[in-house]
N, C-alpha and C positions, 0 to 999 in steps of 0.2 A: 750556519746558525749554531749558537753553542749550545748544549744542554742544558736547563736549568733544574736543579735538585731543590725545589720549593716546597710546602706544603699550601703553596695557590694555583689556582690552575686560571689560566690566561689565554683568552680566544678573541680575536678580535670582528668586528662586524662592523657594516655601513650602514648609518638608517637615517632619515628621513623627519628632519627637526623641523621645517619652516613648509608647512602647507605645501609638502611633498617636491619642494622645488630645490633645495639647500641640502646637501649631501653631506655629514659631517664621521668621520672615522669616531667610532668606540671599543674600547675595551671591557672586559668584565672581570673583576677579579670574585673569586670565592672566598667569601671569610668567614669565620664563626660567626659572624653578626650578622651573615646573610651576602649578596649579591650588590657589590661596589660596582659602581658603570661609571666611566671615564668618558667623558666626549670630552674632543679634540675640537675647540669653537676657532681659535686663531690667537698668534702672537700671545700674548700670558694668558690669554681666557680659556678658562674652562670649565666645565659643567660634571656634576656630580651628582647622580643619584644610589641610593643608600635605603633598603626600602623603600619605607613613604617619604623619605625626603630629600629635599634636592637643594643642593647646596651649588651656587652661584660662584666661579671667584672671576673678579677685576673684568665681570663684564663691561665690555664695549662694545658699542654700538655700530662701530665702522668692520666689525666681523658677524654681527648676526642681526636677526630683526628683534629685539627684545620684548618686541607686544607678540610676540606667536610662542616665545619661551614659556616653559612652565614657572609656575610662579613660584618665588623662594620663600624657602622655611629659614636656608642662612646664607648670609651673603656674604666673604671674605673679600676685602681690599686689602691690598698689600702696601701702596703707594699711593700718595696724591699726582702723577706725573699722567697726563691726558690718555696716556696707552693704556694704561690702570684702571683711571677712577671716570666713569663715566658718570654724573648724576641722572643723565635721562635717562638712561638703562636701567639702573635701579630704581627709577621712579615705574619703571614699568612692571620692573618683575616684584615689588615689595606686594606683600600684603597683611591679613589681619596674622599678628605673629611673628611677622619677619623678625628675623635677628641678623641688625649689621655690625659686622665686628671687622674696626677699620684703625686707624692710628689716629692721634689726635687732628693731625693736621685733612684729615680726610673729615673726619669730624667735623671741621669746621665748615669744610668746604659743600658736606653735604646737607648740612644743616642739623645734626641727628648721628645717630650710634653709638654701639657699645665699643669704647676706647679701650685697646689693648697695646702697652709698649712691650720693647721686647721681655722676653722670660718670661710671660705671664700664660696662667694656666685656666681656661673655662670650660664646662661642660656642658654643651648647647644639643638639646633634644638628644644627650643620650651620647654624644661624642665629644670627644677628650681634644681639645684645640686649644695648643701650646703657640704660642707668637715667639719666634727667634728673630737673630739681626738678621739684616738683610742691608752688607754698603759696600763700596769702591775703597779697596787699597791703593790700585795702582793706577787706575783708570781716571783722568780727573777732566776736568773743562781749562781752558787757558787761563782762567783767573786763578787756577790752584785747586780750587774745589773740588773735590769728591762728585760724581756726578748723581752719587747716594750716598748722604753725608751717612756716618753712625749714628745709631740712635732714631731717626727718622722713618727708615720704612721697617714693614716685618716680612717676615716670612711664616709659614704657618705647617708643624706638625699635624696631621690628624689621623685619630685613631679608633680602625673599625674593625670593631671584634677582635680578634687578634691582630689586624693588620697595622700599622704605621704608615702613613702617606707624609712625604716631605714636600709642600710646593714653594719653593726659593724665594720666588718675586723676584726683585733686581738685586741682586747681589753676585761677588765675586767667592771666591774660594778663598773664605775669613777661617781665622784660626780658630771659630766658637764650633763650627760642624767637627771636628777632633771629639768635642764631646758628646752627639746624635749617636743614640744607642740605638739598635735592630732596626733599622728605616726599612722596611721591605720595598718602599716604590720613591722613587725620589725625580723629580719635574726640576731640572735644571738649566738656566738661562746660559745662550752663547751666541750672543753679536756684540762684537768691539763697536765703541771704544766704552759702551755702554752697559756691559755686565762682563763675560767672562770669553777667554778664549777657551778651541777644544785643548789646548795643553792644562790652562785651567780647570776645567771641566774633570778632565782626566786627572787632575789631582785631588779635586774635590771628592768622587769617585774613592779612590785610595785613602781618604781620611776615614770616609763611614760605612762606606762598602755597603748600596744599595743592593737589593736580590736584584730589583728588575730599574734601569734607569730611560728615563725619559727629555732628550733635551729638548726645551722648548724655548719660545721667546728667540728664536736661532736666525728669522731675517732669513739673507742671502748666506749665512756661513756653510759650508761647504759639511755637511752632518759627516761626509765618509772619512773625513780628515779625527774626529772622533772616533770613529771603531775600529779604525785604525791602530791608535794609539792604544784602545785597551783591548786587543786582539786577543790579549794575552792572559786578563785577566778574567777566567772562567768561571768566577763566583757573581759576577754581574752580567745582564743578557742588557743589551742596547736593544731597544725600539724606537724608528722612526714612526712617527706619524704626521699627517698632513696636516699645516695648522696655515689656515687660509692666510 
């Protein structure tokens, strides 16, 4: 395990999300703004609490039960692509206050929200939530297509107290991460043919130099073929975690 020279301190813990029966790994980070909790829900979903508020992204319903979840203050969608955008699951967890902050095309689909394209910058109860690209260079469908054209999905900055959280969504290692300043925690996608390989991965990694990386969205890819590759690189601590 390699050292990491942070000023976050990082422990992780199991607890007990779904009427004591659903087992879901967390982390905690400390930040000047208080105690960030990281659950680990499955494939891009995941769960954020921040203080009082809890912030939802790209819940799905075929990784957790969403009427026993706590109810969202903000709900991040990244993509309209079924693994993404669940409408019954945010029918579940909305309530008086929600804020969904989703792309146009999700918008539509959900009937409602606050549309964000890339580069754009909001300040939702208190936290700084930037929307970046999020597409396929190399990776495409046999008709040619991008399998995430540009333009189309985000990916989403957030920032707590001091800290930086990057969560990707589907994207590969685009040439716009070159310009992600001080990420301290970055959630990175890696299953072919549909977001990123670990060579990928590992280069994305070397463009903006996370303190602590997260891949997620990873399917059956092989996670040790990733720590592998940045063995070497001791300003980044790799974390596996269990994502149903």
């Amino acid at each position: 395990m390699k050292k990491l020279t942070l000023s976050l301190f990082l422990f992780s813990i199991s607890i007990f999300v779904l009427s004591g029966q659903t087992t879901y790994e967390s982390d905690i980070i400390k930040t000047t703004g208080g105690d960030l909790k990281m659950t680990f829900i499955g494939h891009g979903t995941l769960l954020f609490e921040y203080n009082d508020l809890v912030i939802h992204i790209d819940p799905v319903s075929r990784y957790a039960e969403y009427s026993e979840m706590p109810k969202a203050d903000i709900v991040l969608i990244t993509h309209h692509h079924g693994d993404h955008l669940d409408t019954n699951s945010i029918n579940k967890i909305k309530k008086k206050g929600s804020v969904i902050i989703c792309t146009e095309v999700c918008a539509e689909k959900i009937g409602s929200g606050d549309i964000m394209g890339n580069d754009e910058l909001k300040r939702i109860y208190g936290i700084k939530v930037e929307s970046v690209p999020a597409y396929n260079i190399v990776h495409k469908r046999e008709n040619g297509e991008a399998y995430h054209p540009k333009g189309v999905g985000n990916g989403y900055i957030l920032t707590f107290g001091d800290t930086k959280v990057y969560v990707a969504g589907d994207t590969e290692n685009i040439p716009e991460m070159k310009n992600f300043d001080n990420i301290d925690i970055a959630f990175l996608p890696m299953n072919v043919p549909y977001t990123m390989t670990p060579e990928m991965v590992a280069d994305a990694v070397k463009m903006f130099n996370p303190k602590i990386l997260y891949p997620y969205h990873y399917g059956s890819t092989n996670v040790n073929e990733l720590i592998e590759l940045l063995k070497d690189k001791e300003d980044c601590e790799v974390r596996i975690r269990k994502l149903k």
